[in-house]
N, CA and C atoms as a LAMMPS dump frame, in Angstrom:
ITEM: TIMESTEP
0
ITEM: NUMBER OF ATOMS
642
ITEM: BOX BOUNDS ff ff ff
-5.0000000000000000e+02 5.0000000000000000e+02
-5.0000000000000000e+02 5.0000000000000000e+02
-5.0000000000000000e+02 5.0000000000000000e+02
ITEM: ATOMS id mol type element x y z
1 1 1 N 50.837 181.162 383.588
2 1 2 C 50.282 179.821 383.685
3 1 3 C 49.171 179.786 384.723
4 2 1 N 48.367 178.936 384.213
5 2 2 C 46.974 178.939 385.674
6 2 3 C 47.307 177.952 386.448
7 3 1 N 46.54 178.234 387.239
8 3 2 C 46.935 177.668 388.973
9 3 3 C 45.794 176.773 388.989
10 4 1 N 46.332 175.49 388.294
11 4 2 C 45.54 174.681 388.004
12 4 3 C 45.12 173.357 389.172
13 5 1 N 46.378 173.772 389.971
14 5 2 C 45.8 173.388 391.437
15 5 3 C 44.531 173.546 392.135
16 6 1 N 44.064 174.733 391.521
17 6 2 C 42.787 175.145 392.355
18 6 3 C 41.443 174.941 391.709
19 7 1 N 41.656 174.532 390.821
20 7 2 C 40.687 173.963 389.82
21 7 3 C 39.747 172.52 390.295
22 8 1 N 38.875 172.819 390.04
23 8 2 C 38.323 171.547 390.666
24 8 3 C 38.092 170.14 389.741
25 9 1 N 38.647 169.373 390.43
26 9 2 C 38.777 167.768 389.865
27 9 3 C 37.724 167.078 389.65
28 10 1 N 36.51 167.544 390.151
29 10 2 C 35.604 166.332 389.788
30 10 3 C 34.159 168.038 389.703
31 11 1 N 33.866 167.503 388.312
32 11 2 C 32.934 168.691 387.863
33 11 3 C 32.028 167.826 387.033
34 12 1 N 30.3 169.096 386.952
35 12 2 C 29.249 168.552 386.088
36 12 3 C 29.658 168.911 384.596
37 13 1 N 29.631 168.31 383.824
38 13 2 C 29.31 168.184 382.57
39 13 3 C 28.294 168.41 381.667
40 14 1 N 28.572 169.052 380.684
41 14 2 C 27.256 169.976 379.769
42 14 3 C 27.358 169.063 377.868
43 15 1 N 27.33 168.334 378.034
44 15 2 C 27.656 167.612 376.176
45 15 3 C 26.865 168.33 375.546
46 16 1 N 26.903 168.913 374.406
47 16 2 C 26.21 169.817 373.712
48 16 3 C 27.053 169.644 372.468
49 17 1 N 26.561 168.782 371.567
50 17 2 C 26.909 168.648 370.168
51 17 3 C 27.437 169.625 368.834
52 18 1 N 28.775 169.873 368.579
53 18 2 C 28.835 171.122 367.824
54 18 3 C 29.032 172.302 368.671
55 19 1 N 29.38 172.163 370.06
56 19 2 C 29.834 173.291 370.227
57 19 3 C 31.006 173.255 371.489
58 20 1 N 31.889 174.301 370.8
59 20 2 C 33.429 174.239 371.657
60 20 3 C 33.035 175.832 372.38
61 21 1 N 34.163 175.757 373.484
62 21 2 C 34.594 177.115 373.968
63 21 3 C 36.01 177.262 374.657
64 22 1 N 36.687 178.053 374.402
65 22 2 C 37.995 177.886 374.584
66 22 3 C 38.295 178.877 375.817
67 23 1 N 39.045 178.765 376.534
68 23 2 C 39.799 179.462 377.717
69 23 3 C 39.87 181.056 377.027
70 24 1 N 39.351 181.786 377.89
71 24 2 C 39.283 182.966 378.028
72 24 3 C 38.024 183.377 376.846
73 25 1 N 37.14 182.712 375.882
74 25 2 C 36.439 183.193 375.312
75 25 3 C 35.094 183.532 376.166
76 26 1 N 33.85 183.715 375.875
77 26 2 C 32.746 184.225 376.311
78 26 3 C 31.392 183.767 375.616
79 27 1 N 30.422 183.182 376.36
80 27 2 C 29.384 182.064 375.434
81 27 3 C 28.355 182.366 376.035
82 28 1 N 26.87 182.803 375.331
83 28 2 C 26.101 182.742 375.99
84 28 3 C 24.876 181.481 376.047
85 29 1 N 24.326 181.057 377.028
86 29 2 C 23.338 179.595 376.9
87 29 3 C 22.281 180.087 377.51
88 30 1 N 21.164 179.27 376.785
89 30 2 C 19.698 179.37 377.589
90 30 3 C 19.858 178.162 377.892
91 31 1 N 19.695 177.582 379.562
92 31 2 C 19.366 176.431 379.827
93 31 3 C 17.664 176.048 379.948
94 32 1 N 17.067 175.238 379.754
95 32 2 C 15.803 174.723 380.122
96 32 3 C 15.381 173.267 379.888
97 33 1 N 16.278 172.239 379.994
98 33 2 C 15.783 171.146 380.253
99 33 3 C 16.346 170.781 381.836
100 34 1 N 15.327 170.048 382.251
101 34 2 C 15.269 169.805 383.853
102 34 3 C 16.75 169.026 384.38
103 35 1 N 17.292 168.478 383.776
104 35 2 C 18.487 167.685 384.446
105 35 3 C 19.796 168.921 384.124
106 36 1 N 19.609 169.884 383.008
107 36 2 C 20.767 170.904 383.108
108 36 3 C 20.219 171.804 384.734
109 37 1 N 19.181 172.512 384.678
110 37 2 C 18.543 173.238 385.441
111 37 3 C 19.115 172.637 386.617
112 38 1 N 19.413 171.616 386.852
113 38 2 C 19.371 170.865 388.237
114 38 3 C 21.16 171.049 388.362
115 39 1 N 21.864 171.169 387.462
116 39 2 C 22.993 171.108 387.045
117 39 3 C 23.704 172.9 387.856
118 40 1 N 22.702 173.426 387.186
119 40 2 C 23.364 174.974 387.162
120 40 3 C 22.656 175.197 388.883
121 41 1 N 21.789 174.994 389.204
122 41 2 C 21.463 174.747 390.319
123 41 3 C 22.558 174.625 391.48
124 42 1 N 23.177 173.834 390.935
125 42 2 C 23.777 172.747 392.223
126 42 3 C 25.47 173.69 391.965
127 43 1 N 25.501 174.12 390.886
128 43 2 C 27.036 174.849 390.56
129 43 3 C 27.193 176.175 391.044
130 44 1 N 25.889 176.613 390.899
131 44 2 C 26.078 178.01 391.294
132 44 3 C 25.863 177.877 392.984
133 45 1 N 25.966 176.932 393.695
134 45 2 C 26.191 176.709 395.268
135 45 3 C 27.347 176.753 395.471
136 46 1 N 28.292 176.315 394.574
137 46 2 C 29.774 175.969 394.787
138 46 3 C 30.475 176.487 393.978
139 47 1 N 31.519 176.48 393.225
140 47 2 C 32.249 176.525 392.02
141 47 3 C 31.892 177.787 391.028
142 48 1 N 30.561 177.453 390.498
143 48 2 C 30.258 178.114 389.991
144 48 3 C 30.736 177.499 388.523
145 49 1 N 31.581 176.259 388.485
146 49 2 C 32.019 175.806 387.316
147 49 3 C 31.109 174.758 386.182
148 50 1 N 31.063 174.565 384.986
149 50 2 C 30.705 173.229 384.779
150 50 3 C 31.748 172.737 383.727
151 51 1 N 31.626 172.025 383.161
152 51 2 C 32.437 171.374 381.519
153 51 3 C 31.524 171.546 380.927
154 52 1 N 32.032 172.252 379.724
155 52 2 C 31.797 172.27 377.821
156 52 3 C 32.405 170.972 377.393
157 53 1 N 31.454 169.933 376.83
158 53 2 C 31.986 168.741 375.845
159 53 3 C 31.652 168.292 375.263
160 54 1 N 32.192 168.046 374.117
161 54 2 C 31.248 167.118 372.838
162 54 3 C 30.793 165.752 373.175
163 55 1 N 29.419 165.581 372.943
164 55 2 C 28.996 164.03 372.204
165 55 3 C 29.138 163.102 371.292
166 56 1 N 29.66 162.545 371.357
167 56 2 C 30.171 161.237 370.436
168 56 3 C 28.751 160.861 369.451
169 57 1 N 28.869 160.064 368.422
170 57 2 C 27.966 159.714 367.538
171 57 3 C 27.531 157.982 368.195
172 58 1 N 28.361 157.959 369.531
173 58 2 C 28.411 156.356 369.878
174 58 3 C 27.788 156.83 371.349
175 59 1 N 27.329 155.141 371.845
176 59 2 C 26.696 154.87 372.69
177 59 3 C 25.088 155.189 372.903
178 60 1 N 24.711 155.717 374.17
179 60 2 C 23.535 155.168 374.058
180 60 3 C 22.16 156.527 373.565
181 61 1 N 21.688 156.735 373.121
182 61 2 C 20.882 157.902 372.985
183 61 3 C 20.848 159.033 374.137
184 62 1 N 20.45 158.345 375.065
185 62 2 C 20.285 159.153 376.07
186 62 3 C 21.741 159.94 377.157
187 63 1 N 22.502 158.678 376.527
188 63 2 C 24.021 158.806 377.496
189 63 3 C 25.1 158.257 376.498
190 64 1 N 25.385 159.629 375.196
191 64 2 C 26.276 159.208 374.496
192 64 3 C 27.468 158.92 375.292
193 65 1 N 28.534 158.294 374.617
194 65 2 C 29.864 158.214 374.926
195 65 3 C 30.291 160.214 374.512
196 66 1 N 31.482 160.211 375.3
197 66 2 C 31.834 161.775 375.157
198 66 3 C 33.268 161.753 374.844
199 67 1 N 33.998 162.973 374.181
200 67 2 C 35.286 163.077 373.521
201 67 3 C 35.88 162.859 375.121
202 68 1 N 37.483 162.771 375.115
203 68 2 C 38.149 163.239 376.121
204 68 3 C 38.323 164.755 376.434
205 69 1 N 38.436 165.382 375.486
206 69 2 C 38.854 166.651 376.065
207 69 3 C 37.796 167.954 375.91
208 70 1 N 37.686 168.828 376.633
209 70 2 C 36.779 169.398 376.832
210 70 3 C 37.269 170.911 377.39
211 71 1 N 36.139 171.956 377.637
212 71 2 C 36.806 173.057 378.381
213 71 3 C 35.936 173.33 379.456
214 72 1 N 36.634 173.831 380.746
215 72 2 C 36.002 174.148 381.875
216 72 3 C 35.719 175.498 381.716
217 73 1 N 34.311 176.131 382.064
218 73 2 C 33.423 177.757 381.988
219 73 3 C 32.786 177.702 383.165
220 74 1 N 33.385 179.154 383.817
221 74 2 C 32.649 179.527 384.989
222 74 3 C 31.594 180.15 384.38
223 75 1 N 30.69 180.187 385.311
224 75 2 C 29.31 180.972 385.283
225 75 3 C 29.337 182.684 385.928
226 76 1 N 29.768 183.486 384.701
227 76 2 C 29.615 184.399 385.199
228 76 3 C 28.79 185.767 385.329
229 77 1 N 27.625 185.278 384.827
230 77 2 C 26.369 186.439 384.6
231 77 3 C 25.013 185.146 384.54
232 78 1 N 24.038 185.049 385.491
233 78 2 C 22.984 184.155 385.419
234 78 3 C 21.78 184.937 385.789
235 79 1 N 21.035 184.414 385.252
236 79 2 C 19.005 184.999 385.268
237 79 3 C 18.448 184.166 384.679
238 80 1 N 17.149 184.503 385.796
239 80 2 C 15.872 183.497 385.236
240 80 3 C 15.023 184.017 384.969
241 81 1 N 14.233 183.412 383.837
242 81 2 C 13.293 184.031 382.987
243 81 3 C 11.965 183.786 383.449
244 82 1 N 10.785 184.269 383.196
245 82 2 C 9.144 183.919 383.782
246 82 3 C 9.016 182.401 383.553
247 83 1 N 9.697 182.199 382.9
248 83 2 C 8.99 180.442 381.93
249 83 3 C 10.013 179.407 382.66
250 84 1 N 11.048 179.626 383.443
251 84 2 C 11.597 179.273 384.032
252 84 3 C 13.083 178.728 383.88
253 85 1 N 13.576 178.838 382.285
254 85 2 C 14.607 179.194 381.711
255 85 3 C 15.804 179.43 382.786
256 86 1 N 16.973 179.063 382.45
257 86 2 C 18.214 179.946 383.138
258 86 3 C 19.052 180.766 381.83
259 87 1 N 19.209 181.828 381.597
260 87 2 C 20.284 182.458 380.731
261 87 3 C 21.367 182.945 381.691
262 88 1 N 22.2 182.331 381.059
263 88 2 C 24.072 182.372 381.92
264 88 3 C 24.639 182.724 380.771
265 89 1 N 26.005 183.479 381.813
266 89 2 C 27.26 183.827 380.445
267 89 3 C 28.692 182.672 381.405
268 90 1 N 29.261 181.925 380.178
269 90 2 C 29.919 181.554 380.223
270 90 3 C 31.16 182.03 380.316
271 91 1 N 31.942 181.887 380.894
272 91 2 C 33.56 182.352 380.236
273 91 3 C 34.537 181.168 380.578
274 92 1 N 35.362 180.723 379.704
275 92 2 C 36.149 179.788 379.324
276 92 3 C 37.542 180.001 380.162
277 93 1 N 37.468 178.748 381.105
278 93 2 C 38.503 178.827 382.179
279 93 3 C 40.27 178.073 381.613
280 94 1 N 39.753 176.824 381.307
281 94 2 C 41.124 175.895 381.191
282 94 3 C 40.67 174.172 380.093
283 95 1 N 40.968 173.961 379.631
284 95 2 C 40.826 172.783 379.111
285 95 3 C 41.251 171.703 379.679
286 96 1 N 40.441 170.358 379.384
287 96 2 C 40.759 169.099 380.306
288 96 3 C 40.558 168.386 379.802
289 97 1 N 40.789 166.964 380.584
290 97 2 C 40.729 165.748 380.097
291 97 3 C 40.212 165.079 380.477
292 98 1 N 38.991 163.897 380.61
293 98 2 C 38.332 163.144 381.14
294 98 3 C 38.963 161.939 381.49
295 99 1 N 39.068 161.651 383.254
296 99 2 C 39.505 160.344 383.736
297 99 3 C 38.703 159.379 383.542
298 100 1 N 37.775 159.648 384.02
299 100 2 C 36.347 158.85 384.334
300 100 3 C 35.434 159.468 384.389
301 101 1 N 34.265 159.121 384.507
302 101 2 C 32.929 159.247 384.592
303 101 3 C 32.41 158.794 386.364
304 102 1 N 31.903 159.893 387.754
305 102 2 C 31.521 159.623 388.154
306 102 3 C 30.046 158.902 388.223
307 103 1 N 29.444 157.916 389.266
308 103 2 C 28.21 157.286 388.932
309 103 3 C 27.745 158.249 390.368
310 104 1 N 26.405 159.151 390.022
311 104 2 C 25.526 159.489 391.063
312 104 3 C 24.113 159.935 390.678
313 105 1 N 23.316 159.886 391.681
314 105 2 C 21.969 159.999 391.874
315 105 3 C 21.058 161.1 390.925
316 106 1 N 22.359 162.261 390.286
317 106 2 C 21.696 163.208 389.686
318 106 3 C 21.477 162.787 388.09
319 107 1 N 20.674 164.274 387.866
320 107 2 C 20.453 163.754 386.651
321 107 3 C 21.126 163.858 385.473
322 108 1 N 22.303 165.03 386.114
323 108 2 C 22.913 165.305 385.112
324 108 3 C 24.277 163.95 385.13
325 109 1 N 25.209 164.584 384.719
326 109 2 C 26.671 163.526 384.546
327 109 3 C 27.498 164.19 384.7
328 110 1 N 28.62 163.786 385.918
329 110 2 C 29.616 163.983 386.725
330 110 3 C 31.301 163.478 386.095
331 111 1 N 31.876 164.273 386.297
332 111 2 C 33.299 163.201 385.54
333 111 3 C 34.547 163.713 386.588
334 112 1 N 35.399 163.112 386.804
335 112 2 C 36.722 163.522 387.316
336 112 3 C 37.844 163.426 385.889
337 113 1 N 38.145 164.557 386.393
338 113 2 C 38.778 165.996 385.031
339 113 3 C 40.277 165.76 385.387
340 114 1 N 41.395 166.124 384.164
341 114 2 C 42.512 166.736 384.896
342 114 3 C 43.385 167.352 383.615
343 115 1 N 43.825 168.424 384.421
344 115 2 C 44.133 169.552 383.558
345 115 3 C 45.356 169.662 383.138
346 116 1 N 46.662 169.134 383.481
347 116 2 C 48.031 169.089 383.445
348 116 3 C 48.466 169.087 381.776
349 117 1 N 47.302 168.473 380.931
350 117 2 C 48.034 168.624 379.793
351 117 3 C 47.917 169.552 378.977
352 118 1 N 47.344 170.863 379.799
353 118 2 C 46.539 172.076 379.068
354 118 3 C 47.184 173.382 379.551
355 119 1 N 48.387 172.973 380.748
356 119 2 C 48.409 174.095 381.902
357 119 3 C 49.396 175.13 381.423
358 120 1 N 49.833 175.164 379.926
359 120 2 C 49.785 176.393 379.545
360 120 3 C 49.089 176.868 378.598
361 121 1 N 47.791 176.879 378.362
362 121 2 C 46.616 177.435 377.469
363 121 3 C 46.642 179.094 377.815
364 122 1 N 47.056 179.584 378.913
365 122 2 C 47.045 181.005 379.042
366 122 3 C 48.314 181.527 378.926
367 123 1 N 49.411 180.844 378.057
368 123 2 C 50.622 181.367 377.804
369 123 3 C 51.031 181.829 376.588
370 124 1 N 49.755 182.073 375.749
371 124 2 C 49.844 182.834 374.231
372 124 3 C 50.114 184.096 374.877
373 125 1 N 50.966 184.236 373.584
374 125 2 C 51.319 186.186 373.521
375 125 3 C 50.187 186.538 373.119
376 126 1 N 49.872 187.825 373.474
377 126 2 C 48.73 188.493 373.318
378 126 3 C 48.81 189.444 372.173
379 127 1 N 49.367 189.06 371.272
380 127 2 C 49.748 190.184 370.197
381 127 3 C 48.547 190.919 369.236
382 128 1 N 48.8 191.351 368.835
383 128 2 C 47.588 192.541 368.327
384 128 3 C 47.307 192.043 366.731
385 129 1 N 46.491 192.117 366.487
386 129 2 C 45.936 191.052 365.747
387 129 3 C 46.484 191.916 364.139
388 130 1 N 47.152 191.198 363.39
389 130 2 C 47.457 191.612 361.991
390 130 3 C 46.705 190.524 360.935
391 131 1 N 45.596 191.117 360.333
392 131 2 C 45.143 190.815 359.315
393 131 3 C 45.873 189.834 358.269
394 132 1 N 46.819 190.428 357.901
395 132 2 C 47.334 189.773 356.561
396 132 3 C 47.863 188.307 357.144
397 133 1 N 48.064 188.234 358.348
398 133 2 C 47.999 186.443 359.217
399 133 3 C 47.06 185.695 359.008
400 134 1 N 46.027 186.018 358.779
401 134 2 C 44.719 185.348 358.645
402 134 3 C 44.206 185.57 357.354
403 135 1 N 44.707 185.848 356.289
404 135 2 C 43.573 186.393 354.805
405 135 3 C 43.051 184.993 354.353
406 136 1 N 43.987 184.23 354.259
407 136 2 C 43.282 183.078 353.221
408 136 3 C 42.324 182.25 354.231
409 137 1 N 42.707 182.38 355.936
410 137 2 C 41.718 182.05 356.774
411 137 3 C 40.178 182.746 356.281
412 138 1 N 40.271 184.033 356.448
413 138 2 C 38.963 185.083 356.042
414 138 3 C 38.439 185.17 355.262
415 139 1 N 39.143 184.871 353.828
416 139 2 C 38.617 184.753 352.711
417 139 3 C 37.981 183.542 352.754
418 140 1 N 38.132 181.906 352.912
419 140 2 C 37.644 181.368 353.075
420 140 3 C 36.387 181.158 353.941
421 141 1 N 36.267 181.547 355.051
422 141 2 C 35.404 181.529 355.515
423 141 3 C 34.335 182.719 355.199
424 142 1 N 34.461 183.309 354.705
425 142 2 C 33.416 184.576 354.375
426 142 3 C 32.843 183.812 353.312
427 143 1 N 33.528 182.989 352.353
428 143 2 C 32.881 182.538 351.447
429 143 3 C 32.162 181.054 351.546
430 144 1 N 32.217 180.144 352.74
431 144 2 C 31.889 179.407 353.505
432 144 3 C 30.753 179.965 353.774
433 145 1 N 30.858 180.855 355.069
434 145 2 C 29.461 181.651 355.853
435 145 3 C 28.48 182.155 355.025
436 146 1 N 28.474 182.919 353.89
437 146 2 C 27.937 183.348 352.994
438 146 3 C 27.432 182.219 352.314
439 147 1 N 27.574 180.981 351.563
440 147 2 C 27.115 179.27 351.336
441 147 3 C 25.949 179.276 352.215
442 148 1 N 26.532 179.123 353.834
443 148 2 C 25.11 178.323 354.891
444 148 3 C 24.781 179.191 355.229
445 149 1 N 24.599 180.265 355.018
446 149 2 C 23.802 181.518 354.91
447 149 3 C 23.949 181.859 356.45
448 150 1 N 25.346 181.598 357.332
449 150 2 C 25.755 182.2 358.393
450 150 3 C 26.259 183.611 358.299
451 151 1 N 25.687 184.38 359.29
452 151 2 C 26.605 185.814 359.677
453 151 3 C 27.487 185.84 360.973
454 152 1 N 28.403 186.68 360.83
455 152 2 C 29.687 187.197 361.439
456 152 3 C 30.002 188.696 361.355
457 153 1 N 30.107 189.183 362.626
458 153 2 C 30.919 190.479 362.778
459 153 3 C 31.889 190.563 362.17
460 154 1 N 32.3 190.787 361.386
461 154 2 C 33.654 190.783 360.886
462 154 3 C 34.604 191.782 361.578
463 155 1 N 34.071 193.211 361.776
464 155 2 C 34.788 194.055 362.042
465 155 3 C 34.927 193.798 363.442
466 156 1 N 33.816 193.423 363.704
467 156 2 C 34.353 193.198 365.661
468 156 3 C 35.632 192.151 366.056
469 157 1 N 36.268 191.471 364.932
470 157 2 C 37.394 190.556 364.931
471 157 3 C 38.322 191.472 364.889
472 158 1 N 38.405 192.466 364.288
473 158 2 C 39.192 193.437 363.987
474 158 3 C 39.965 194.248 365.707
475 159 1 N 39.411 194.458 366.409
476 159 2 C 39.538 194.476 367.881
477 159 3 C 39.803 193.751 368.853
478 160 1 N 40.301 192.629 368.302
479 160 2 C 40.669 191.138 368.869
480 160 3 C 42.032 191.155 368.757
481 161 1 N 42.917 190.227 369.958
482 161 2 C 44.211 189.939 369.516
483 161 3 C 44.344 188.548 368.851
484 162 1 N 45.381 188.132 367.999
485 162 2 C 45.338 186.552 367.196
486 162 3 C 44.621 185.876 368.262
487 163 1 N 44.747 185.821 368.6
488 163 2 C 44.716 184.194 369.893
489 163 3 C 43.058 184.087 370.188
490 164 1 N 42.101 185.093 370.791
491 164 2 C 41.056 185.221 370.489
492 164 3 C 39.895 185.581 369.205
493 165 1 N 40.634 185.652 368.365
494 165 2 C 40.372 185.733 366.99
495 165 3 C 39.837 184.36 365.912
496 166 1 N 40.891 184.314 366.878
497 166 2 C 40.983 182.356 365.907
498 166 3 C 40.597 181.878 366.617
499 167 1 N 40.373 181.516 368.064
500 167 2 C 39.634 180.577 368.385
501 167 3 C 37.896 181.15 368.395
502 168 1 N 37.775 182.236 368.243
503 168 2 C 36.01 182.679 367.845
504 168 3 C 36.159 182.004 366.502
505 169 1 N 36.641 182.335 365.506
506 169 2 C 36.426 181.665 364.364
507 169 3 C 36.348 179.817 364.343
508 170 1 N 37.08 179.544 365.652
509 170 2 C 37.076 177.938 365.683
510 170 3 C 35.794 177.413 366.131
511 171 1 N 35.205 178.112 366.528
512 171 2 C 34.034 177.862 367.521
513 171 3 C 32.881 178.073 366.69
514 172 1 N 32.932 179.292 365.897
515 172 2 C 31.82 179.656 364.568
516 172 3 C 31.809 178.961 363.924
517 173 1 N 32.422 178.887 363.344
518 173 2 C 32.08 178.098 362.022
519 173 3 C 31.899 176.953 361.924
520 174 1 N 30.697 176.912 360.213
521 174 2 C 29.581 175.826 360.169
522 174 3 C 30.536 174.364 359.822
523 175 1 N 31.549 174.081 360.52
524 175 2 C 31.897 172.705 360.155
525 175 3 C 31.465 171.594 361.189
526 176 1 N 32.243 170.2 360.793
527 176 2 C 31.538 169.15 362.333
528 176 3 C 32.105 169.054 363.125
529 177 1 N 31.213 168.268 364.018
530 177 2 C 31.826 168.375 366.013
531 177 3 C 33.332 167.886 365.699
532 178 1 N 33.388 166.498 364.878
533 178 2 C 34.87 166.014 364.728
534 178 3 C 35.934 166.957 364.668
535 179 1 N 35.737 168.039 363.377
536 179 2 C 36.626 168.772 362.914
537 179 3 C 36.734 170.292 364.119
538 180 1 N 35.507 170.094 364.652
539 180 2 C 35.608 171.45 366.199
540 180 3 C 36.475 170.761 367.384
541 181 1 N 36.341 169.181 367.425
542 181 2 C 36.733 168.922 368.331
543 181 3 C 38.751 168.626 367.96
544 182 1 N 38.633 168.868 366.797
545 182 2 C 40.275 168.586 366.546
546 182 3 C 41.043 170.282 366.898
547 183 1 N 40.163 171.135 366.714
548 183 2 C 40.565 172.481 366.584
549 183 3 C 40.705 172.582 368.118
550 184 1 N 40.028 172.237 369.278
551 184 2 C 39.029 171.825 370.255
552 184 3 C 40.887 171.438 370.97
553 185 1 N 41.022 170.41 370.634
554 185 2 C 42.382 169.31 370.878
555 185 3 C 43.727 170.278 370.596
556 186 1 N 43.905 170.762 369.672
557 186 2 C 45.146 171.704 368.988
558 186 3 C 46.247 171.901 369.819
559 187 1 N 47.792 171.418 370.165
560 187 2 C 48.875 171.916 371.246
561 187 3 C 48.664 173.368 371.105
562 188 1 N 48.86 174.201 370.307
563 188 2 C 48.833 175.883 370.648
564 188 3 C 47.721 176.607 369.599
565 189 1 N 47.792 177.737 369.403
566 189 2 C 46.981 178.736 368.731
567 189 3 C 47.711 179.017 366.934
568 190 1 N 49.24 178.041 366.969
569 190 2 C 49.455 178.436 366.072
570 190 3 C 49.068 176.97 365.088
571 191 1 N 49.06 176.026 366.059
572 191 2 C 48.4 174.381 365.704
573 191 3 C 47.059 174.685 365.308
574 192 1 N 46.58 175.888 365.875
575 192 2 C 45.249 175.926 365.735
576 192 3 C 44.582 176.158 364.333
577 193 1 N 45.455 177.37 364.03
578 193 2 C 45.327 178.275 362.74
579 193 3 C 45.692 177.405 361.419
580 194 1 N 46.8 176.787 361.753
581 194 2 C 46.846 175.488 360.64
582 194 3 C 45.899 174.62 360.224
583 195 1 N 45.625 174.172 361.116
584 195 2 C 44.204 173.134 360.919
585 195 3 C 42.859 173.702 360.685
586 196 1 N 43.098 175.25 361.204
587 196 2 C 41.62 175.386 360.747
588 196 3 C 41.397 176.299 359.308
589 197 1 N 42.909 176.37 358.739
590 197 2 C 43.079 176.772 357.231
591 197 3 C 42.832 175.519 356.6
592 198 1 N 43.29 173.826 357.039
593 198 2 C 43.526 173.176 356.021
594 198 3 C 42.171 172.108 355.895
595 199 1 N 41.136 172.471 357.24
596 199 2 C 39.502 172.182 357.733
597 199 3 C 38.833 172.91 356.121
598 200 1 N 39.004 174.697 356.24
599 200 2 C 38.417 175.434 355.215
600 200 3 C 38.773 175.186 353.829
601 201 1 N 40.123 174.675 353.705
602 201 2 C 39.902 173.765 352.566
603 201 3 C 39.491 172.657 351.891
604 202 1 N 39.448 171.907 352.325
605 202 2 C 38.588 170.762 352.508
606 202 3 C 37.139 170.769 351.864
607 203 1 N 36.755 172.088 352.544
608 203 2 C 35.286 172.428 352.284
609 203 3 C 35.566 173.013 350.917
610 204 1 N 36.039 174.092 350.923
611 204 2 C 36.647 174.827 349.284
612 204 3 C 36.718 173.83 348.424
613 205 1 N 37.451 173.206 348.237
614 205 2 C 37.894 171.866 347.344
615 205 3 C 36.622 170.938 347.325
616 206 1 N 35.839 170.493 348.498
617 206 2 C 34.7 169.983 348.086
618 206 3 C 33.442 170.612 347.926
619 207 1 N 33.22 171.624 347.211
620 207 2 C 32.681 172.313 346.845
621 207 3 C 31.643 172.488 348.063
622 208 1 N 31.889 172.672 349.368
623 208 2 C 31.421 172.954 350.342
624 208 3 C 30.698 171.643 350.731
625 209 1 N 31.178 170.315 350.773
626 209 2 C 30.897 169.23 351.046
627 209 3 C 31.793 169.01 352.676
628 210 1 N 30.679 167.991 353.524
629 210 2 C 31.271 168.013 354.988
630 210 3 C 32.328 166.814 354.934
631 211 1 N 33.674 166.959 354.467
632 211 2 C 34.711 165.528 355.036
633 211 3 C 35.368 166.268 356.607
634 212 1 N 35.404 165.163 357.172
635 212 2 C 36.316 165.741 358.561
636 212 3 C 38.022 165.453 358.274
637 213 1 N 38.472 166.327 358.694
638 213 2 C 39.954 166.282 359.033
639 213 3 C 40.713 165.188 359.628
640 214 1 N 41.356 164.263 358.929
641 214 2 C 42.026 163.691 359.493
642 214 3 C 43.425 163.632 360.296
C-alpha cells in the first residue's frame, strides 16, 4: 500500500482532454503553452508532482469544470528544447479525488486532492500476463485500431504483467474522455478489464460508432 500520507494535498493540475494515466504507468508530454510552462516550473522546485485530469464538456471555455478523479505523475525525466518547449516523462504515482479548487494568482489551476479512496491502487498481484485473459479484449481492439487507423506494439504487451497491460490499453485506445474516465474511476484492474471489454463492444455492435458507457 502507498504511503499516502506523504503525498501532497494541495497540487497543480494538468486537464488535458482524452487522456488518462494510471499509477505506475509511464507518459511522455511536450509542454509549451505559457501557464503549463509556469506550472512545471514551479513543480520541479518542490514535489516534482502535478495531476493528470479530464475536462468536462461544461463550464467555461477557458476554465472547464473538471471530473473528480484524476491521477497524480511525478516528473521524472525533463528537458528543454531551443524553441523553448519542456519534454518530461511522467510516471503515474496514485489516484485522487478533487476537494476543491484552490483560488491563486497563477496561471495555471491549483486543487486540494485526497487520496484515501485509491490507497490500495498498488495492491494488484503482479502476475505474468496470460494472453488467453485478454483475447476477446485484443481481438477487439486490433480491429478497432486498425478502423482509426491507430498503431500499437502489440508484442511489447506481451512483456507486461495483466495489471499494466490493461491499463496501457485503457489509456490507448481511440474511445471518449467519458468512457476513459470510467475506466479512469474502475475499484480494481479486474473492474477494469470488464468495462473495457463491454466499452469495445459497444463500438463492435455499433459498427464503430462513439456511445459512452453507461
Amino acid at each position: 500500500m502507498k504511503n499516502i500520507k506523504k503525498l501532497p494535498s494541495e497540487i497543480p493540475v494538468f486537464p488535458l482532454s482524452n487522456f488518462i494515466i494510471f499509477p505506475e504507468t509511464t507518459v511522455p508530454l511536450n509542454i509549451f503553452e505559457p501557464r503549463y510552462i509556469q506550472m512545471i516550473d514551479d513543480c520541479m522546485k518542490t514535489h516534482r508532482m502535478i495531476g493528470m485530469i479530464q475536462p468536462k464538456k461544461t463550464g467555461d471555455l477557458k476554465k472547464p469544470d473538471l471530473f473528480d478523479v484524476g491521477c497524480l505523475g511525478k516528473i521524472t525525466s525533463f528537458n528543454e528544447t531551443e524553441d523553448g518547449r519542456y519534454l518530461i516523462v511522467l510516471n503515474g504515482v496514485s489516484r485522487f479525488k478533487i476537494i476543491n479548487e484552490i483560488t491563486s494568482n497563477k496561471q495555471y489551476r491549483i486543487c486540494n486532492v485526497n487520496y484515501e479512496k485509491f490507497s490500495t491502487d498498488s495492491d494488484n498481484l503482479k502476475e505474468k500476463i496470460e494472453f488467453s485473459n485478454l483475447e476477446i479484449i485484443l481481438k477487439d481492439l486490433k480491429n478497432l485500431f486498425s478502423k482509426k487507423g491507430y498503431a500499437i506494439n502489440w508484442s511489447e504487451l506481451k512483456k507486461q504483467d495483466l495489471y499494466n497491460t490493461i491499463n496501457t490499453l485503457a489509456m490507448a485506445s481511440p474511445i471518449s474522455l467519458e468512457e476513459k474516465q470510467t475506466l479512469l474511476e474502475s475499484s480494481n484492474i479486474n473492474d477494469r478489464k470488464t468495462k473495457l471489454e463491454k466499452i469495445l463492444k459497444t463500438y463492435i455492435l455499433d459498427d464503430f460508432g462513439n456511445s459512452t458507457l453507461q
